[in-house]
C-alpha positions as CSV (number, residue, x, y, z in Angstrom):
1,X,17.4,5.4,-20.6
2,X,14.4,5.4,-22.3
3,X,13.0,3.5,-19.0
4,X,14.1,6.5,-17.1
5,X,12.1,8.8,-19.3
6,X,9.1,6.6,-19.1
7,X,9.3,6.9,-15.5
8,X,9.6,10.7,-15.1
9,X,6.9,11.2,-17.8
10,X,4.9,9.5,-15.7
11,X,5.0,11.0,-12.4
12,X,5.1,14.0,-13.7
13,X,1.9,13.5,-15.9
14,X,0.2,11.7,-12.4
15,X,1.0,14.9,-10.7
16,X,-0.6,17.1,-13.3
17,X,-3.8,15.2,-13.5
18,X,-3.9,15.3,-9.4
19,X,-3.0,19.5,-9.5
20,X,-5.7,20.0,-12.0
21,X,-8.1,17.7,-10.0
22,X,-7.7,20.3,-7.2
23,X,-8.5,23.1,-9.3
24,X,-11.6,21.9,-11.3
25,X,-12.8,20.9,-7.7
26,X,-14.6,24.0,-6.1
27,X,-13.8,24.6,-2.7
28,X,-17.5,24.1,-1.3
29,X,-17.0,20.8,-2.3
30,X,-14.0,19.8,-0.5
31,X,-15.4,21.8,2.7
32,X,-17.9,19.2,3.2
33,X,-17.9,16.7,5.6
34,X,-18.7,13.4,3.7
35,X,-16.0,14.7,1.6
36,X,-13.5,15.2,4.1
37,X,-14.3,11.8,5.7
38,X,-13.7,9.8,2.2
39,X,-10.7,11.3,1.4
40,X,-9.7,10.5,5.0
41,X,-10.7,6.8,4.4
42,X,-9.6,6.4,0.7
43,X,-5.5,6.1,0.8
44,X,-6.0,3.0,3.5
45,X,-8.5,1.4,1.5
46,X,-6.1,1.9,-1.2
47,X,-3.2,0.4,0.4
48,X,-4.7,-2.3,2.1
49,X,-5.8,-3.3,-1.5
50,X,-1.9,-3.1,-2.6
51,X,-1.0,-5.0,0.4
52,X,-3.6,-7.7,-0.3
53,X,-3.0,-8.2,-3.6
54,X,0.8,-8.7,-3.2
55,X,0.6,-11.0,-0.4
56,X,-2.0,-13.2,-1.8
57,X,-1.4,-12.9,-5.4
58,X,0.6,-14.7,-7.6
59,X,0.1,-13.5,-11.4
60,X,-3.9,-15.1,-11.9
61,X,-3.8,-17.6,-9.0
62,X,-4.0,-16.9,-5.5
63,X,-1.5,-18.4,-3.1
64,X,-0.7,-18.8,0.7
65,X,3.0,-18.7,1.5
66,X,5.6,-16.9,3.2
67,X,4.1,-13.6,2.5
68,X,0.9,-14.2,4.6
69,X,2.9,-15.3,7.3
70,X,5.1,-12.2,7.4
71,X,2.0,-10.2,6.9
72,X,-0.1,-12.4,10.1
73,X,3.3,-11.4,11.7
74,X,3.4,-7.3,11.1
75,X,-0.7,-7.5,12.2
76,X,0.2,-9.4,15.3
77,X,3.3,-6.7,16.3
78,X,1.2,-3.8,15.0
79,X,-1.6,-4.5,17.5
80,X,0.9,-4.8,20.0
81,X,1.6,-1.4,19.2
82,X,5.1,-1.8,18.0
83,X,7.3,0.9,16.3
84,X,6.9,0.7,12.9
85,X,10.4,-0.6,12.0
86,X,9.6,-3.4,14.5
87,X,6.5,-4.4,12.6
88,X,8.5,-4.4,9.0
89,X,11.0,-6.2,11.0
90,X,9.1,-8.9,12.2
91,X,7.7,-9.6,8.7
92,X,10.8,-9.4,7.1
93,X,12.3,-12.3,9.9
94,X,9.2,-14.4,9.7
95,X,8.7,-14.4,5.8
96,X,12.5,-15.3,5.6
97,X,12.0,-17.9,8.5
98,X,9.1,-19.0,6.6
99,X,11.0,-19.4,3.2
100,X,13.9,-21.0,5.1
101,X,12.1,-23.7,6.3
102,X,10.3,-24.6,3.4
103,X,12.5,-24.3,1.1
């Protein structure tokens, strides 16, 4: 339970620091376009980050396994311009094919 309460305190305390972000932030600011562009930009950069680091990391070493060839497998349906269950399909077959194979 105590878990639980960690978790909620959490979110709740990331959404607090994000509200109050908004309001110490005058709107000029947020009106401009180099402004606009970044936070456009930011939440990819972000997960692309996320998605690198958990495909290619491995505690302190980096690795090449199954992971980055599900991943090569989403970019390949994804330019095909797949749905995108069909692109978190197609990793999810390939990184089990992957782990299959090699045990």
């Amino acid at each position: 339970m105590t878990v639980w309460i960690a978790i909620g305190l959490t979110a709740v305390s990331c959404y607090a620091v994000k509200l109050l972000g908004l309001l110490l932030v005058p709107a000029g600011v947020l009106e401009r376009p180099l402004v606009r562009r970044m936070a456009a930009l930011v939440p990819v950069a972000l997960l692309a980050a996320l998605t690198a680091q958990q495909t290619f990391a491995d505690g302190r070493a980096v690795v090449l396994d199954a992971r980055a060839a599900g991943l090569a497998a989403a970019a390949v349906v994804l330019l095909l311009r797949a749905p995108f269950l069909f692109v978190v399909a197609a990793a999810v077959v390939v990184t089990a094919g992957v782990r299959a194979m090699t045990g």
